[in-house]
N, C-alpha and C positions, 0 to 999 in steps of 0.2 A: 504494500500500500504506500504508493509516492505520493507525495503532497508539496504545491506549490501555490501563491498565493498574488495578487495582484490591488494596491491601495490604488487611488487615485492622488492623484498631484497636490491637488488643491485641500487644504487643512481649515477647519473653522477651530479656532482658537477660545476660552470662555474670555481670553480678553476682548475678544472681536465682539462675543452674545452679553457682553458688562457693558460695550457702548450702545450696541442697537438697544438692549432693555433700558438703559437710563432710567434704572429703577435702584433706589439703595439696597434692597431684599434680594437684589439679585446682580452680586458682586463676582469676580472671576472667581473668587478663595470658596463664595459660599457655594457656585456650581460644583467646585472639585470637591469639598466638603460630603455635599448629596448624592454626588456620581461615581466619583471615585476617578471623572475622567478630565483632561485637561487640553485636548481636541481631539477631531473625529477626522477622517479622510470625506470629502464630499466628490462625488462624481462629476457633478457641474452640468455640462453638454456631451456627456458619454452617456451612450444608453448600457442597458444589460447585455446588450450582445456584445459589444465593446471592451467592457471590462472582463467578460466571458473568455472573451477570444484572448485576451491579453493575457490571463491566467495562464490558461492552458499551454501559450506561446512559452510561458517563464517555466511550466510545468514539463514543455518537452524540450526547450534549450537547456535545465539544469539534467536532463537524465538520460540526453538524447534519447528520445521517445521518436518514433515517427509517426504522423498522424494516418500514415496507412495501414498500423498497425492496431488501428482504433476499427471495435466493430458492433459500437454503440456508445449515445452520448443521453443521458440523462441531465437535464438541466433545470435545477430549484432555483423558482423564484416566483416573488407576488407581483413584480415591477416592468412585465414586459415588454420587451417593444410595440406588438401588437395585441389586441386581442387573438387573431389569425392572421398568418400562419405560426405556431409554435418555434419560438425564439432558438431552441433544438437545432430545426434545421436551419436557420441564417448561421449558425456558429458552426455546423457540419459543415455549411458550403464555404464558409469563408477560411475557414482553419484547412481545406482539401483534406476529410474523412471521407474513404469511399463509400459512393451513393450505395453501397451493400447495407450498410450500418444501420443498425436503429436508431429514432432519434424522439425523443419525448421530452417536452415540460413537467412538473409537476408544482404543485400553486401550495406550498406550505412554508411557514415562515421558521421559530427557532429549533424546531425539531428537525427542519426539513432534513441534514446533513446524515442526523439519522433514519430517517425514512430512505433515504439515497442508498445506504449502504447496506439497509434491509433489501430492497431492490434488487441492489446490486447482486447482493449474496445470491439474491430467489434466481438473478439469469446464468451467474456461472453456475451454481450447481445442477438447473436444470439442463447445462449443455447449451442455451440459447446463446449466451455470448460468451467470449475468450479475455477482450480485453477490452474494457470500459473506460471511458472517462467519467466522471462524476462532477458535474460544475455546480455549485452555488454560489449568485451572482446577484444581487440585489443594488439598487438607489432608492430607500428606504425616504429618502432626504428630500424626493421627486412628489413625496405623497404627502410633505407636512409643510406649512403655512408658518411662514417665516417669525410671525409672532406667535407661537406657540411653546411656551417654555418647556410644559409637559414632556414634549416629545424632541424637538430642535437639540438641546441641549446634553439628549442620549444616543440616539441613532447617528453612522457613519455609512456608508458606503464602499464595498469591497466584494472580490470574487476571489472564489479558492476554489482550484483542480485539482481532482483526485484519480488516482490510474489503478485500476486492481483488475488483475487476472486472478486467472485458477489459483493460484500458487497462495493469495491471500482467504481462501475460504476457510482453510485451517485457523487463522488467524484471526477471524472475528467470529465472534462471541454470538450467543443463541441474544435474540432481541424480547425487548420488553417493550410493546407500543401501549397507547391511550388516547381516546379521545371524549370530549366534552364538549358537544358543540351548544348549551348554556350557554356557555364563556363567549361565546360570539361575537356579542356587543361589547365586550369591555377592551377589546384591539380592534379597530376594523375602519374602513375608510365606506363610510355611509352610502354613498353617489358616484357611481361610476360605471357598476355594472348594468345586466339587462334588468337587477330588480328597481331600481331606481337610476332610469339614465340621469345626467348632468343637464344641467339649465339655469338660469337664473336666478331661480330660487336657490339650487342646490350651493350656488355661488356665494350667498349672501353672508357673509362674516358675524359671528357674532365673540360676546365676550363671556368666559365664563365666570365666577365664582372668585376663579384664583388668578384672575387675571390675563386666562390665555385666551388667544384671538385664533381662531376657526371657522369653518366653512363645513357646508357637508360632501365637500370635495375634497378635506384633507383627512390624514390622520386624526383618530381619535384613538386617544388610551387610557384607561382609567387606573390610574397608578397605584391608587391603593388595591383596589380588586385583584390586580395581576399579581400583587408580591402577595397578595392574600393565600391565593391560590400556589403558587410558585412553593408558600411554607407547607402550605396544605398536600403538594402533591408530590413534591421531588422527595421528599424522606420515605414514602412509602415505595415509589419508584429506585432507589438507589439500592432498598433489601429487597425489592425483587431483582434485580439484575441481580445481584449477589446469590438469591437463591436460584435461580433460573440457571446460573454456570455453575452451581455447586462449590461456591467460593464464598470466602470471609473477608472481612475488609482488610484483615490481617496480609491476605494474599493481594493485596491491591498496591501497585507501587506506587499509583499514581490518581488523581480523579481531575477529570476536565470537564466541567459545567460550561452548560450555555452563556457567557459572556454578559449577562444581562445588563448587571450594574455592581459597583464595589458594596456597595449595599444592603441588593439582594444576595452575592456573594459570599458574605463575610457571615451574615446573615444564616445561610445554606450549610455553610462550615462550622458554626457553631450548633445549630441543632444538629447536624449529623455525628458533630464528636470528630471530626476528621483533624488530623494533624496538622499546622500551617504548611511544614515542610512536603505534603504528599500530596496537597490542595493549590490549585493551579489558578492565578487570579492575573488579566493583563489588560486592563480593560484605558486603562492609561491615556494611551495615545492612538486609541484604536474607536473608544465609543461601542455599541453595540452594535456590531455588522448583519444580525437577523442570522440567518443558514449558514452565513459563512465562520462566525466565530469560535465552533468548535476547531474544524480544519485547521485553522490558523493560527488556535491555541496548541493546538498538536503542533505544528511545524514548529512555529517559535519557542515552544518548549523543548525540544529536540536540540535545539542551538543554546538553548539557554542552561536546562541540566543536564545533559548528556548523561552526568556519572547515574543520575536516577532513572534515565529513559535509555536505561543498555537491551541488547539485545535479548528476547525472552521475559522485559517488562511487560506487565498488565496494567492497563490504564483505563478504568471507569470512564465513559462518557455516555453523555445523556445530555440532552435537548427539550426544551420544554418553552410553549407564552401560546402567540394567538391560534384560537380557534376553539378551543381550548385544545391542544396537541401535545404528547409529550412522548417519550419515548429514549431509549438507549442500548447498552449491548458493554461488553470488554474486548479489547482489540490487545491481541500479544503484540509485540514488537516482535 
């Protein structure tokens, strides 16, 4: 399982979100404070096929991969180019994967990376595919309303590629999925699809409670609900994965959570009882990238502990926010 990752250029700063707020309550110190982050990558004028394709690019120049050796592409995300055609294949024709390949979307947000790699697993062992790419690629950043503190202040934008053949089925773990679709409303962007197209109405801004300014054309997230939920589901979710592979946490080198917030994080770490040293937080200078934040905790944690992430490490991961969606697995190194 290779893994390579692709940020965008452009960086929003909380110094940058302390002059557009021009509000005391909301200082550079007091965003990192609440976040745990101190800027995000922004996409800008790149769409998700873009950042996709650029992934993938970083993903076969560091491991000389050829993309003819690609014979299916899976690609997560909520933020696509079109409604149709499936974002899939612009990124298969663009990247030259033979027209042989599979090539699909799938429309899930912090789990998604582990729904990929369920996926993934279900086509090499059925014999359907050899050698996969697995893309999550989101601009998270494209669906929120620039005064919106809520949200502005935590999502980033990024893509991470992932390459697994045969050789990685051994390697990942029996899965633990979940779904809640209650939780619907508490992440979800109101206006846009066929149940409510966009118009005028949907356009119209308003102000909330806490001061954030929204449309039913942007993000909406209801912060406290989701880390409600978030406590409520990942501790029950982490002893299933453990009992699902017949492992203790004792046996776990390592655990990489969904990227949320240092918050939720720290938060997560503390009811689960987990050790700071085996518990994996980066949320920094990255923001919350949606599907792509596990990947990319996995990579950067590879450069960063190595002596912890040796070969025949187990490393807990799991994905969990909208939809309500969650899900995970243990991947040996």
């Amino acid at each position: 399982m290779l893994i390579s990752y692709y940020l965008p250029s452009n960086n929003l700063t909380n110094d940058t979100l302390e002059t557009l707020y021009a509000a005391p309550s909301w200082t550079a110190s007091k965003i990192y404070r609440k976040t745990g982050i101190k800027s995000r990558p922004i996409a800008g004028t790149e769409l998700v096929s873009d950042i996709a394709v650029k992934a993938a690019q970083n993903l076969f120049d560091e491991y000389n991969i050829s993309p003819q050796d690609i014979d299916f592409v899976l690609l997560c995300t909520q933020s696509p180019d079109y409604f149709l055609p499936t974002t899939a294949c612009l990124v298969q024709e663009r990247l030259g994967i033979p027209t042989t390949s599979g090539a699909f979307d799938y429309n899930l947000g912090c789990s998604g990376y582990i729904y990929g790699l369920a996926t993934a697993k279900g086509l090499l062992c059925a014999g359907i595919a050899k050698n996969i790419l697995l893309i999550t690629a989101e601009t998270y950043t494209k669906h929120i309303n620039p005064l919106d503190r809520s949200t502005r202040t935590v999502f980033g934008d990024a893509a991470a590629a992932t390459y697994l053949t045969i050789e990685d089925i051994d390697l990942i773990g029996n899965f633990v999925l979940g779904t809640d679709g209650k939780g619907a409303p508490n992440l979800i962007v109101p206006a846009g699809g066929m149940a409510r197209t966009r118009d005028d109405q949907t356009a119209v801004e308003h102000e909330d409670a806490s001061g954030n300014i929204r449309s039913d054309n942007d993000l909406y997230m209801n912060g406290p609900e989701i880390y409600a939920f978030t406590l409520r589901a990942v501790p029950g979710l982490v002893s299933e994965i453990l009992t699902k592979n017949s492992l203790t946490m004792e046996d776990i080198d390592y655990v990489i959570l969904h990227q949320a917030n240092k918050l939720v994080l720290t938060s997560l770490r503390d009811k689960l009882e987990i050790a700071e040293e085996k518990f994996y937080i980066d949320v920094e200078e990255l923001g919350n990238t949606v599907s792509s934040t596990v990947p990319i905790a996995i990579k950067r944690a590879l450069k960063k502990e190595p002596e912890k992430l040796h070969p025949g490490a187990k490393i807990l991961i799991a994905g969990f926010g909208v939809g309500y969606s969650w899900g995970g697995t243990v991947v040996t190194l």
